[in-house]
N, C-alpha and C positions, 0 to 999 in steps of 0.2 A: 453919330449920325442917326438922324432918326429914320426907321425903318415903317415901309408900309405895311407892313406886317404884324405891325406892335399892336394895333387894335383889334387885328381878328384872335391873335394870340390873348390881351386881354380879357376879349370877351367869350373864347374860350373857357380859359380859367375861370371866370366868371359865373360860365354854366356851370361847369363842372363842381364848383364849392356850392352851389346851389340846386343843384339834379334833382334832391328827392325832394324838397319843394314844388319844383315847377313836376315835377310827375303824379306829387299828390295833385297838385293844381289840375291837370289835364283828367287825370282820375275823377276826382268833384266836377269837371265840367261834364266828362261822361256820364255818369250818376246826375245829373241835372238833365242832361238830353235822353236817356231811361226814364225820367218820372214825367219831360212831356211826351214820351211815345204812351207811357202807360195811360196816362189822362187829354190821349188825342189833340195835343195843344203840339202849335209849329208844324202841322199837316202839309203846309209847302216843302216841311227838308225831305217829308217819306215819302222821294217818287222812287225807292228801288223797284225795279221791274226785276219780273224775274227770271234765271238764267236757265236753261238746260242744263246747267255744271250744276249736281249737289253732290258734293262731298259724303261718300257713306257712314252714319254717324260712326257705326260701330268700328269702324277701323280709326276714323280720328281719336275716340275715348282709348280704343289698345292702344294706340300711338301715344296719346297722352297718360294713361298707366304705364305702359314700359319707360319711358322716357323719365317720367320723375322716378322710378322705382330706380333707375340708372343714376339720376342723378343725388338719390338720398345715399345709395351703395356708396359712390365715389367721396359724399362729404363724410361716409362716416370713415370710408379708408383713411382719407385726408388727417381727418382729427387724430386718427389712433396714433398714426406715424411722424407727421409732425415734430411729435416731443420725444422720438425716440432718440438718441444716438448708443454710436454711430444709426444714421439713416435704416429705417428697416421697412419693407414692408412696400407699399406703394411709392413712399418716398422716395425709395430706393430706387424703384425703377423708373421712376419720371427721371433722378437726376440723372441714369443709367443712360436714358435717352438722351439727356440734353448734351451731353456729351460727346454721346455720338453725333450726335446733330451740329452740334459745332466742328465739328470733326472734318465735317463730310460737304460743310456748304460751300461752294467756290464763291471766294471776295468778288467774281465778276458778279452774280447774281444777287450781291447782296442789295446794290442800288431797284434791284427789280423788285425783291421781298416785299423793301421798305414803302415803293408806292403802291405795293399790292393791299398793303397791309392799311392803307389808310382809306381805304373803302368802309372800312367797321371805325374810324375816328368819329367821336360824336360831329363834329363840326357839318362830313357829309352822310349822316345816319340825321341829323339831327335836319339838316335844310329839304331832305331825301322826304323825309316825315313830313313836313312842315308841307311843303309840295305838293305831295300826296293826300295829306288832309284839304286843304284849301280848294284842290281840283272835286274833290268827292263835295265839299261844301258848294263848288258852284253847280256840281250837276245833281245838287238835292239826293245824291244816293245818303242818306241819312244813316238804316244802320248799316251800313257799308263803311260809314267816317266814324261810326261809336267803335265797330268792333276792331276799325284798324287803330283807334286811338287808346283802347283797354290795352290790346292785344300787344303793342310797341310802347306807349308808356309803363303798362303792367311789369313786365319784364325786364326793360331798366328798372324797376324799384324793386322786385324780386332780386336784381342782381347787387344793389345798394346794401339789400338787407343779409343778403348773405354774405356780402365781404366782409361787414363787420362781424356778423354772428363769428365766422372762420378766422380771420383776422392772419392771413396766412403770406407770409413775406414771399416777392417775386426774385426770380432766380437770380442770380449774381450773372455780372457781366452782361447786362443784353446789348446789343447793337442798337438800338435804339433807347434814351430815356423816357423811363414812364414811370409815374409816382401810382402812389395807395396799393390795396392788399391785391393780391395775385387767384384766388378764388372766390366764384368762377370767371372766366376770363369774359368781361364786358362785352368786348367786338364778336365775341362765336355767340354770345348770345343775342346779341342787337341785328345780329346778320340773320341769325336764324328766322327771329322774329319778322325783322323786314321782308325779305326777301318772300320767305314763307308766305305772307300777309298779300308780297305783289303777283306773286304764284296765283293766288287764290282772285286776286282782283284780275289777272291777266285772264282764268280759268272762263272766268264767267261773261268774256266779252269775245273769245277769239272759236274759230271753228274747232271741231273735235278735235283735229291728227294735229295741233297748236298743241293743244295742252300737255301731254306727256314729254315734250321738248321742253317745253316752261317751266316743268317739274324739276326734272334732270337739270338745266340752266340753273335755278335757281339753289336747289342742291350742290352744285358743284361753287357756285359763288358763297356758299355757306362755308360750306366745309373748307375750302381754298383760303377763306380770310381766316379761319380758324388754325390751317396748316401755318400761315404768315408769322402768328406770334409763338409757335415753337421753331421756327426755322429762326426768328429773331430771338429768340432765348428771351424773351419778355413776357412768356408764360410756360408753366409745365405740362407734356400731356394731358393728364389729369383735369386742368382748369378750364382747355380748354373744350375735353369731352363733356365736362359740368354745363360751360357755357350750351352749347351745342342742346345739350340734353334741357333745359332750361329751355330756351327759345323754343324749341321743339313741344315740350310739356305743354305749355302754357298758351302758343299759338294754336294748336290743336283743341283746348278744351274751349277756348275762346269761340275757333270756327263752328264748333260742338255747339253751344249755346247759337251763337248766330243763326245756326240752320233752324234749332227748335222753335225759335222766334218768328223765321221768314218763314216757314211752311207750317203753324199752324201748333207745333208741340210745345210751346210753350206758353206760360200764363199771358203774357205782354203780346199784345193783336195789334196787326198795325192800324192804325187810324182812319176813320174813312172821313171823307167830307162828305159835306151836307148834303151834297146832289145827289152821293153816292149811295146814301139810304134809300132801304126799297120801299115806295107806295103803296100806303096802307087805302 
């Protein structure tokens, strides 16, 4: 019987054997909308106005230093242990956990994990994105849609290139099936990035005593999808601290830049129009 399902399932897969293409693709389209801000061309997309919310740089760069420092630590744990046997070492204690964790999860909550867990599925990471870009493209906030497009595309291809690089098989038995390598775990990173990214876009539109709920909110939608695939043993601690630590690195150096850009510290000015030149 043919199933309505078969074609979103198709074209799923579809994405998925094709990801780092289409994220270089979004990549090169960003770098094409960076070369007309640099050369003041397409001045209709740059109406971002600007927010009371800035982010203070210096805490996004330590956030984006400790985060990758956490996540270089973890791949080299990974590697070291990996090839030992028996297991030693970090290894050890990711599988130490998964264990317990199977252990301890009641069959009743397992149907709850499973739709928790598909909040990081590209399918709504990926329409989430798509959404979010086209909304920002109709209200010309310009680099408001580059930096959410680096910042969520970047990071999917960060995470492309590190499963290969690691090349590290996902734990036996998960409660859900999931193909390719297990580090670092795709959904803690694509949540991080998202979520992070709506944080930041929610920041700059709602009243002050909004934001630090927004913060928290989204934080706990991180870390919760990332708890999802160790409660479903379809990732080990480890992968998904990586993921987590990824999304986190990378959204942070991104907003980093972004600020330098909107307020003046950086080389790339936003563009004025013709009116907007002062008379000589």
């Amino acid at each position: 019987m043919f199933s309505a399902a078969a074609p979103m399932v198709s074209l799923v897969q579809w994405m998925d054997g094709h990801a780092v293409w289409m994220l270089l693709l979004l990549l090169l389209a960003a770098a094409g909308m960076l070369h007309w801000r640099a050369h003041g061309r397409a001045a209709w997309l740059w109406q971002d106005r600007n927010a009371g919310f800035r982010p203070e740089g210096g805490r996004l760069l330590a956030a984006a230093g400790l985060a990758a420092a956490a996540l270089a630590l973890l791949s080299f744990g990974v590697h070291l242990s990996q090839s030992t046997q028996p297991p030693q070492g970090l290894m050890a204690l990711d599988l130490a956990l998964q264990r317990a964790v199977n252990a301890r999860l009641p069959a009743a909550l397992q149907p709850l994990v499973r739709g928790w867990t598909r909040l990081g599925d590209l399918r709504v990471m990926g329409l989430l994105s798509l959404a979010v870009g086209l909304w920002l493209l109709w209200r010309r906030q310009g680099l408001q849609l580059l930096s959410w497009t680096v910042a969520v595309a970047g990071t999917g291809l960060w995470v492309r290139c590190i499963k290969a690089a690691m090349q590290r098989a996902r734990p036996l038995d998960g409660l859900v099936q999931e193909t390719g390598f297990s580090f670092p775990s795709g959904h803690s990173a694509g949540a991080a990035a998202v979520f992070g990214m709506l944080a930041w876009l929610a920041a700059r539109r709602l009243p002050p005593r909004w934001r630090a709920p927004v913060s928290v909110m989204a934080a706990a939608l991180a870390l919760s999808t990332g708890l999802s695939r160790v409660l479903l043993s379809v990732h080990y601690a480890s992968d998904v601290l990586a993921g987590l630590c990824l999304g986190l690195a990378w959204t942070a150096l991104v907003l980093w830049v972004t600020d330098r850009v909107e307020h003046g510290g950086g080389a790339i000015r936003p563009p004025r129009a013709e009116a907007q030149l002062p008379l000589r």
